[in-house]
Backbone as ProteinMPNN parsed JSONL, in Angstrom:
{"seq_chain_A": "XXXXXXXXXXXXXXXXXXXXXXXXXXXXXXXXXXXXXXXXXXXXXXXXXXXXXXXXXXXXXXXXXXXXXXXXXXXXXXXXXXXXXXXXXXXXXXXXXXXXXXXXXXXXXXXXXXXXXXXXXXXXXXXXXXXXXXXXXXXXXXXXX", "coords_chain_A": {"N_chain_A": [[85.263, 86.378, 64.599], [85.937, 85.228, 67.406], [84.498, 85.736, 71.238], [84.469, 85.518, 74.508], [81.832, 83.946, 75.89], [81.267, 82.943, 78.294], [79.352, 82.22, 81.389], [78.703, 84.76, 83.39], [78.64, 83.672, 86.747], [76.742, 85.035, 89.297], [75.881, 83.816, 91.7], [77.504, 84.41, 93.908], [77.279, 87.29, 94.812], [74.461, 88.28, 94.494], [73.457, 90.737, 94.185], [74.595, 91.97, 92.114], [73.452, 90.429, 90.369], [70.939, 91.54, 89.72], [70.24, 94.345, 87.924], [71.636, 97.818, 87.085], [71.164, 100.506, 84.868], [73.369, 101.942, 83.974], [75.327, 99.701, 84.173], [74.283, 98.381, 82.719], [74.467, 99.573, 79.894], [77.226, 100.194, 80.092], [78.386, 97.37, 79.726], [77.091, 96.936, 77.034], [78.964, 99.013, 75.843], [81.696, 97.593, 76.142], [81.219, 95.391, 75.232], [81.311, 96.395, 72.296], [83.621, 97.323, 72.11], [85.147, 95.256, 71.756], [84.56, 94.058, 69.906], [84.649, 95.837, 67.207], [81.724, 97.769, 65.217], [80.875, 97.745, 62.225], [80.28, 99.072, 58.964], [77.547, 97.209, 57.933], [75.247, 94.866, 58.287], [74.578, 94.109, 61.58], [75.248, 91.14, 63.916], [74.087, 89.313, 66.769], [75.678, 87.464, 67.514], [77.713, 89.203, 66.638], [78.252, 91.426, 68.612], [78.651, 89.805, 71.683], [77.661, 89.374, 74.935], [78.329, 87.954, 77.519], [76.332, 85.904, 80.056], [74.137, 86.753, 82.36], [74.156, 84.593, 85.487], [72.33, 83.175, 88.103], [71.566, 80.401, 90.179], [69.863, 78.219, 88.524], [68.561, 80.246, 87.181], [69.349, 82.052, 84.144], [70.496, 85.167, 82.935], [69.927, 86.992, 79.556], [71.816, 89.446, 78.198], [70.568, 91.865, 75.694], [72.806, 92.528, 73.376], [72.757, 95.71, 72.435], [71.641, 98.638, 71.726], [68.693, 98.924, 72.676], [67.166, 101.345, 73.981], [67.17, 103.38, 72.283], [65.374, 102.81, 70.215], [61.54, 103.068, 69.642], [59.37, 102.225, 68.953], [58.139, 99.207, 68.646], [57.304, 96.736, 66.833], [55.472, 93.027, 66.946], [56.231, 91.176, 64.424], [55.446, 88.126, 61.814], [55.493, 86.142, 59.529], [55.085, 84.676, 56.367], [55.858, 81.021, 55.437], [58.282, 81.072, 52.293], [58.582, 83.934, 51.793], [59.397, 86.27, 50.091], [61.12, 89.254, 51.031], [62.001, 91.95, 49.134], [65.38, 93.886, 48.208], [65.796, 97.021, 50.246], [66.097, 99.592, 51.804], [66.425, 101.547, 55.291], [65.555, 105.049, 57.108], [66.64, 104.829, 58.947], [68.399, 103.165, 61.896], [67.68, 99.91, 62.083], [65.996, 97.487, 64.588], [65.938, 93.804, 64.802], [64.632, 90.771, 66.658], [64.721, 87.462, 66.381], [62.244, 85.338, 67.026], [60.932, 83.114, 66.765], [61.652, 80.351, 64.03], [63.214, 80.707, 61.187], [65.623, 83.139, 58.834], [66.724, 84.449, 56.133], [68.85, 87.19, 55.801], [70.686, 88.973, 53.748], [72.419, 86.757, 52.241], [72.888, 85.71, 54.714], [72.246, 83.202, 57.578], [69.531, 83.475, 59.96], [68.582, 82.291, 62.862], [66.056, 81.494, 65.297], [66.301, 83.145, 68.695], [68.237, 84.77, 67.733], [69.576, 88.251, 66.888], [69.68, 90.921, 64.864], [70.919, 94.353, 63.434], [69.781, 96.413, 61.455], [71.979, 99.095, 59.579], [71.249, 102.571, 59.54], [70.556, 103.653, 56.313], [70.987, 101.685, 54.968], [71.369, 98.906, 52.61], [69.181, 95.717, 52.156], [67.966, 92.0, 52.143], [65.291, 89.63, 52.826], [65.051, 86.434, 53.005], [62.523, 83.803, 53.504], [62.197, 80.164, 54.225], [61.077, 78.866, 55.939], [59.43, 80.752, 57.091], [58.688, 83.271, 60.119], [59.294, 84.932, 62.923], [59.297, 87.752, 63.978], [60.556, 90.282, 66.833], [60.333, 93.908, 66.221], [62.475, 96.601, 66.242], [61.603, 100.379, 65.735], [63.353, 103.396, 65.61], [61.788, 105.788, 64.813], [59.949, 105.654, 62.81], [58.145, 103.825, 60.797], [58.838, 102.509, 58.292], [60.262, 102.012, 54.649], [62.785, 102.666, 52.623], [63.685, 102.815, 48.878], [65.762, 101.386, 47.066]], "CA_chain_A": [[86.052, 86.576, 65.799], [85.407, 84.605, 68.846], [84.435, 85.861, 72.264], [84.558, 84.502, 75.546], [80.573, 83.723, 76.292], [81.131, 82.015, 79.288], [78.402, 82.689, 81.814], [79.191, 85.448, 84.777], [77.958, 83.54, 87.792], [76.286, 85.676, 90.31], [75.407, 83.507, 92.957], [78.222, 85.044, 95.251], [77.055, 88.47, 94.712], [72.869, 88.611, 94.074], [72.967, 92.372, 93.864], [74.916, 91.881, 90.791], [71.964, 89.771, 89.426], [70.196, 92.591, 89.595], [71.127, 95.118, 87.388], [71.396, 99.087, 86.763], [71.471, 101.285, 83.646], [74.522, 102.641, 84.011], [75.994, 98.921, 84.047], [73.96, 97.558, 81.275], [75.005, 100.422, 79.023], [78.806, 99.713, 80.089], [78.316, 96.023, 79.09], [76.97, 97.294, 75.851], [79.954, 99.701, 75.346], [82.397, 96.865, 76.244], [81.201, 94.43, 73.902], [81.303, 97.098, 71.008], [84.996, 97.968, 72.402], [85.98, 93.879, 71.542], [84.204, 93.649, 68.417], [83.809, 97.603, 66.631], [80.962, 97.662, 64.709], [81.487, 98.169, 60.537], [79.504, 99.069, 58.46], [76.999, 96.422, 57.402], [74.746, 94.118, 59.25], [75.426, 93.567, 62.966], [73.952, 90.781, 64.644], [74.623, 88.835, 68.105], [77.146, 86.801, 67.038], [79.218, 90.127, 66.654], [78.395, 91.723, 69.905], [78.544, 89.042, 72.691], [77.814, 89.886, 76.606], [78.363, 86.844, 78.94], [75.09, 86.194, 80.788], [74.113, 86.507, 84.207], [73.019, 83.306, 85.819], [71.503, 82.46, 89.664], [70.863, 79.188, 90.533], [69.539, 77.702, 87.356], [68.005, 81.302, 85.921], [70.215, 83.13, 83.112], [69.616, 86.371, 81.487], [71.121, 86.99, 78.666], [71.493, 90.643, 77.889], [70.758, 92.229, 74.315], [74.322, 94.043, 73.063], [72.476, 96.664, 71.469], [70.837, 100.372, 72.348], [67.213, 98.838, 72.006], [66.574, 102.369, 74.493], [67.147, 104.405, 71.252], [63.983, 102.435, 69.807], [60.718, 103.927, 70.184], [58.054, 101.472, 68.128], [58.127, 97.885, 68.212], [56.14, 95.554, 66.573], [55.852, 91.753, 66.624], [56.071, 90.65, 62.818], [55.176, 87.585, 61.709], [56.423, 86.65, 58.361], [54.905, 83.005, 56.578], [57.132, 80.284, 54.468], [57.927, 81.321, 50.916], [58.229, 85.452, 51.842], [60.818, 87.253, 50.131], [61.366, 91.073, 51.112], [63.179, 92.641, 48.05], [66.071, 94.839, 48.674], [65.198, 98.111, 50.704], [66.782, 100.067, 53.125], [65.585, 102.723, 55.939], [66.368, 106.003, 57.336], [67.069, 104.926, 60.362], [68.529, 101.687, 62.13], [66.67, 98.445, 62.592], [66.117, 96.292, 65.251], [64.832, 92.621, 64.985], [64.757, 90.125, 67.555], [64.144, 86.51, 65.557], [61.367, 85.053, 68.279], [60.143, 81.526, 65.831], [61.76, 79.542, 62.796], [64.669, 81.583, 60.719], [65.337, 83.499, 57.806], [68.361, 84.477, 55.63], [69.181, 88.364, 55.907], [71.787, 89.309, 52.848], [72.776, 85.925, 52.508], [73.22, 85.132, 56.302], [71.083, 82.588, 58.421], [69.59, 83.318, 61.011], [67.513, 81.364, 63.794], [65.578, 81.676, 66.359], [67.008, 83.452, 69.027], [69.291, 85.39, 67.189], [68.907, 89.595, 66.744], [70.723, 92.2, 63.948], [70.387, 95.506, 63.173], [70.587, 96.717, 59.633], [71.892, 100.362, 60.009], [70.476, 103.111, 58.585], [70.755, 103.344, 54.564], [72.017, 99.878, 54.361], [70.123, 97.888, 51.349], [68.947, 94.588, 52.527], [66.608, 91.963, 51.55], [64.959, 88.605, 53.555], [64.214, 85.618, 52.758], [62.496, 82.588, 54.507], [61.579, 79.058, 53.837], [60.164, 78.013, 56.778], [58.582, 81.797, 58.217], [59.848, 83.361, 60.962], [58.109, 85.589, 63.68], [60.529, 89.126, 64.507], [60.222, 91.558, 67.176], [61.197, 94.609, 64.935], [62.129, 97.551, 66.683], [62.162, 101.256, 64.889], [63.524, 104.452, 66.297], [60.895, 107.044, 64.077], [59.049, 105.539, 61.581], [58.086, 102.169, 60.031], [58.637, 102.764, 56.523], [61.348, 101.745, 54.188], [63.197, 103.373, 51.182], [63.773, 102.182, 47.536], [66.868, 101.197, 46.808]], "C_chain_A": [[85.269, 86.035, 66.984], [84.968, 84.89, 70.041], [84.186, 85.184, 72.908], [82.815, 85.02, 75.884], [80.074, 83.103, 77.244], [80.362, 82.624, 80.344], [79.14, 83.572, 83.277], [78.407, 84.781, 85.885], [77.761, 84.376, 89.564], [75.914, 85.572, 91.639], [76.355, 84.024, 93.942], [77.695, 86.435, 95.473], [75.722, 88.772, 94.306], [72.835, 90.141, 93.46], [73.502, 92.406, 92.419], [73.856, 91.273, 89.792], [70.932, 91.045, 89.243], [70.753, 93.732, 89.102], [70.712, 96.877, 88.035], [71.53, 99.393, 85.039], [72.847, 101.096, 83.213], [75.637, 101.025, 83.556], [75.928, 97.913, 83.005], [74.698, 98.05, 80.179], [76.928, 99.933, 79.353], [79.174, 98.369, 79.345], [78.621, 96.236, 77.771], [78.804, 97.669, 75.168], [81.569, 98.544, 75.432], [82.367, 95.48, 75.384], [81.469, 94.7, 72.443], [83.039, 97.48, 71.199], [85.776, 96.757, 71.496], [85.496, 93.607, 69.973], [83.597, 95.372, 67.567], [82.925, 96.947, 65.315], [81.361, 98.417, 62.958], [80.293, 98.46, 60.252], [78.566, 97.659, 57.463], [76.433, 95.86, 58.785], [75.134, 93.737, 60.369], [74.808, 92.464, 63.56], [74.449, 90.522, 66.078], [75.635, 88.331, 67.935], [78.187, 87.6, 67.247], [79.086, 90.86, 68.0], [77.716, 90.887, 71.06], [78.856, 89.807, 74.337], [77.863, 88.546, 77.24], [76.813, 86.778, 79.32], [75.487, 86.251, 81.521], [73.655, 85.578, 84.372], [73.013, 83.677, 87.583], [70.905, 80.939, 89.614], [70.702, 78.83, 88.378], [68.366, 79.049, 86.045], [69.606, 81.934, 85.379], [69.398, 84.129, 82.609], [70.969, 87.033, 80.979], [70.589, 88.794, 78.47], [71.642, 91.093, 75.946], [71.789, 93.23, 74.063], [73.8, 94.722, 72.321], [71.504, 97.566, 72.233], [69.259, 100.411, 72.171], [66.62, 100.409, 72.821], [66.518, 103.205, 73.309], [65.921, 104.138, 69.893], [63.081, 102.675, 70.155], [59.677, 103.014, 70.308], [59.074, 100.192, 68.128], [56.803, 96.913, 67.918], [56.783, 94.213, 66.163], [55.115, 91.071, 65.172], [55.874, 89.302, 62.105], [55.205, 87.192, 59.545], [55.981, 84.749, 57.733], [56.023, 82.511, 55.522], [57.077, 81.022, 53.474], [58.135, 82.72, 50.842], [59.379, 85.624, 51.383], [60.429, 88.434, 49.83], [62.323, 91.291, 50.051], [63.705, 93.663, 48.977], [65.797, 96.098, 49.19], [66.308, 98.291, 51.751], [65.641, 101.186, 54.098], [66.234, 103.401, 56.247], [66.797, 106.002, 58.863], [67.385, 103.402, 60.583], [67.68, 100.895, 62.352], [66.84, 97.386, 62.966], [65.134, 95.271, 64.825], [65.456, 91.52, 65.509], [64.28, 88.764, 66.669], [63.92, 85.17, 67.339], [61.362, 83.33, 67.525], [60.785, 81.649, 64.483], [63.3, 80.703, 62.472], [64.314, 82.143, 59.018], [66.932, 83.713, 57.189], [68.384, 85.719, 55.347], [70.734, 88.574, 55.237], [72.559, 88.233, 52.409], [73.379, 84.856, 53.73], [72.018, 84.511, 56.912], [71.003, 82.587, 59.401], [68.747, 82.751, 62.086], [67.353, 81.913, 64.829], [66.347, 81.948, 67.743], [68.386, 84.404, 69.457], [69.287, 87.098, 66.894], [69.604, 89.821, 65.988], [69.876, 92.73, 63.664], [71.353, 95.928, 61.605], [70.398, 98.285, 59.939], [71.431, 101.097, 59.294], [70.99, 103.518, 57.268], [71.016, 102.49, 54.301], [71.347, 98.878, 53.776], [70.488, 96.84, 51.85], [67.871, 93.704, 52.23], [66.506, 90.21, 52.519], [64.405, 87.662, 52.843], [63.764, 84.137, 53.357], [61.739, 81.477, 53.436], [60.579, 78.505, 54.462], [58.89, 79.125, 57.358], [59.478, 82.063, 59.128], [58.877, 84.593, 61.994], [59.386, 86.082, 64.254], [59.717, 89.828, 65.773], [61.167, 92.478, 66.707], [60.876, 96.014, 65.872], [62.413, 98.924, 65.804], [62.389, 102.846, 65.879], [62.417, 105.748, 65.957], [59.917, 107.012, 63.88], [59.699, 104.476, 60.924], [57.877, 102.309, 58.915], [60.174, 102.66, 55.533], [61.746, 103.07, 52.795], [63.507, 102.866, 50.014], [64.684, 102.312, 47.897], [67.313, 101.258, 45.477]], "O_chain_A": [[84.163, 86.407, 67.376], [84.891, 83.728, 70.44], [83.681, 84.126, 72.53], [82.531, 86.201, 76.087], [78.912, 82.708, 77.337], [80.626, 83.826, 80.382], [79.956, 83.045, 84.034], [77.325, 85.342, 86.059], [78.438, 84.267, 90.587], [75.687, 86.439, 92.483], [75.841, 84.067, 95.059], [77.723, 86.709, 96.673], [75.741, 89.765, 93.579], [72.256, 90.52, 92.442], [72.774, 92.899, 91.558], [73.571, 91.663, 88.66], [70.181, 91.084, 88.269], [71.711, 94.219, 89.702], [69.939, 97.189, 88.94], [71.929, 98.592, 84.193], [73.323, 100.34, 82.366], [76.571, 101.157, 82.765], [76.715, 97.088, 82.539], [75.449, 97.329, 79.522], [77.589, 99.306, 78.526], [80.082, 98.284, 78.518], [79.697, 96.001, 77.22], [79.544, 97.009, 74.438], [82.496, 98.854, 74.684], [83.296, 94.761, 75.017], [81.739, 93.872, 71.574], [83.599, 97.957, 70.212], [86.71, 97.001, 70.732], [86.123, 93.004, 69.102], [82.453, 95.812, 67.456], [83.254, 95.987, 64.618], [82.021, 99.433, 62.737], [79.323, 98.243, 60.978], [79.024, 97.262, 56.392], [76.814, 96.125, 59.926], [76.094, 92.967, 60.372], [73.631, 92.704, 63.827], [75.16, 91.371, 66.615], [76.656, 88.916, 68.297], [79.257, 87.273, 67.761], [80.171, 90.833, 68.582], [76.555, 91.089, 71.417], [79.804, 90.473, 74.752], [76.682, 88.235, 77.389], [76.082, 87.648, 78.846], [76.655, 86.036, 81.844], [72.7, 85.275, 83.657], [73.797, 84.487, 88.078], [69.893, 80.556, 89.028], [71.349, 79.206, 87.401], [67.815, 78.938, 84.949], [70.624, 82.17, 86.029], [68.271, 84.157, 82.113], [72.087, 87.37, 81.368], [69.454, 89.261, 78.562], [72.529, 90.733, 75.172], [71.759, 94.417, 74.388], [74.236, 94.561, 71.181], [70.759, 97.238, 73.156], [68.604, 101.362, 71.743], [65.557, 100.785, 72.325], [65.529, 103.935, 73.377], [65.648, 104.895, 68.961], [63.155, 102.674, 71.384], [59.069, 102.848, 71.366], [60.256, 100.112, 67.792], [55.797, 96.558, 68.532], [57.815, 93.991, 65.531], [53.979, 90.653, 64.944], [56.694, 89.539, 61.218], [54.959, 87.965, 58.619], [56.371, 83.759, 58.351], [56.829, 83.225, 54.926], [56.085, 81.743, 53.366], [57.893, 83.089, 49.693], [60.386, 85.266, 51.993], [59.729, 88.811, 48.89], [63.443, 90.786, 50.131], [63.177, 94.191, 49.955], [65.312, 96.666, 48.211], [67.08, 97.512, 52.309], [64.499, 101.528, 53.791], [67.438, 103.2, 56.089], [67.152, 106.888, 59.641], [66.93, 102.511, 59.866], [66.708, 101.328, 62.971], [67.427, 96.452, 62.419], [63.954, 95.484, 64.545], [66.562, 91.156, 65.112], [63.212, 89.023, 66.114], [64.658, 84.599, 68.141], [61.994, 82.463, 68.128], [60.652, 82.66, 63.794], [64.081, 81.242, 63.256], [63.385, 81.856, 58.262], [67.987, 83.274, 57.647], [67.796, 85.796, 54.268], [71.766, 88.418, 55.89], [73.667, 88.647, 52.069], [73.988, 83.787, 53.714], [70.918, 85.063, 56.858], [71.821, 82.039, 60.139], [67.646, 83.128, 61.685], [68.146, 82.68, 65.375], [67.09, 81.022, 68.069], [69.081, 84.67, 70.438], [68.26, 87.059, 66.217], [70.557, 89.042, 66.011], [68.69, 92.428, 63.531], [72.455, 95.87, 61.06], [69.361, 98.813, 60.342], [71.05, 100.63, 58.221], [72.198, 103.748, 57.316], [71.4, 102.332, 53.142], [70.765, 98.015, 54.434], [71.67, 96.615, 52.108], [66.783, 94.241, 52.02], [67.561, 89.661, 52.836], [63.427, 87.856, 52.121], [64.659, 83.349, 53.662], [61.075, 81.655, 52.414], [59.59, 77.908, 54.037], [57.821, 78.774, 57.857], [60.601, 81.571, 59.242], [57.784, 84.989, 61.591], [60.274, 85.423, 64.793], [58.491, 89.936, 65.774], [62.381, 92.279, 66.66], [59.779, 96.473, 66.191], [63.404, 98.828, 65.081], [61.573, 103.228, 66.718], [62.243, 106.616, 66.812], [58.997, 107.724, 64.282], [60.851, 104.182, 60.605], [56.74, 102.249, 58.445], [61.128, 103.35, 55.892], [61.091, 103.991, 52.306], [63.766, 101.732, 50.416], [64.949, 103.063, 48.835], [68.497, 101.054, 45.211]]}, "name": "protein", "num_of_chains": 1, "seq": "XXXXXXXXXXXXXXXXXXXXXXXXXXXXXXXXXXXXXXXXXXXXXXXXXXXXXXXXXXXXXXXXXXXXXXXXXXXXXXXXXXXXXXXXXXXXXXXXXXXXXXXXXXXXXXXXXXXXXXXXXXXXXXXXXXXXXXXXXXXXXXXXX"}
């Protein structure tokens, strides 16, 4: 499903370039309104926000509750790695910073974020490597599947 990704330009209104909470979180909730979230892998693709631009800066906002993340670490991951199937007890963020990988049979590149929710067996694999920021709400530890 498609959304409109066309950039909100701010230059009439600066204060708008500048955000709040209250309006990020709305964003959020308005992107999840156009695309509801299923069960299974979510990534960007499925919840799109417009950016903000000024002049020649954009910021793109992340459609997802990274505030409900506690621990992040930047992961680093070389060619040739495959993660066997696992899940966790809680959701998981990862931000794909360098190169790409293929998450359940999906590719994804640099750039790109999903969250695998919690219990949801999943497994990675890269060719080239790939360097995550991986955020966890608890505890960094997986479960058998």
């Amino acid at each position: 499903m498609a959304i409109n990704t066309k950039s909100e330009d701010t230059t009439k209104d600066p204060a708008h370039f500048e955000d709040m909470l209250s309006t990020y979180i709305r964003r959020i909730e308005e992107a999840e309104e156009k695309h509801p979230v299923s069960e299974g892998i979510i990534t960007s693709d499925d919840l799109v926000i417009p950016p903000l631009t000024r002049g020649g800066i954009e910021r793109q906002q992340i459609a997802w509750r990274l505030y409900n993340h506690q621990m992040f670490y930047v992961v680093k991951v070389e060619a040739g790695t495959h993660v066997p199937m696992h899940a966790h007890d809680e959701d998981i963020f990862r931000l794909i910073m360098e190169g790409s990988l293929v998450v359940n049979g999906q590719e994804l590149k640099a750039g790109k974020w999903f969250v695998v929710p919690a219990l949801f067996p999943y497994k990675i694999e890269t060719s080239c490597g790939y360097t995550v920021m991986a955020g966890y709400q608890m505890a960094c530890k997986s479960i058998n599947t």
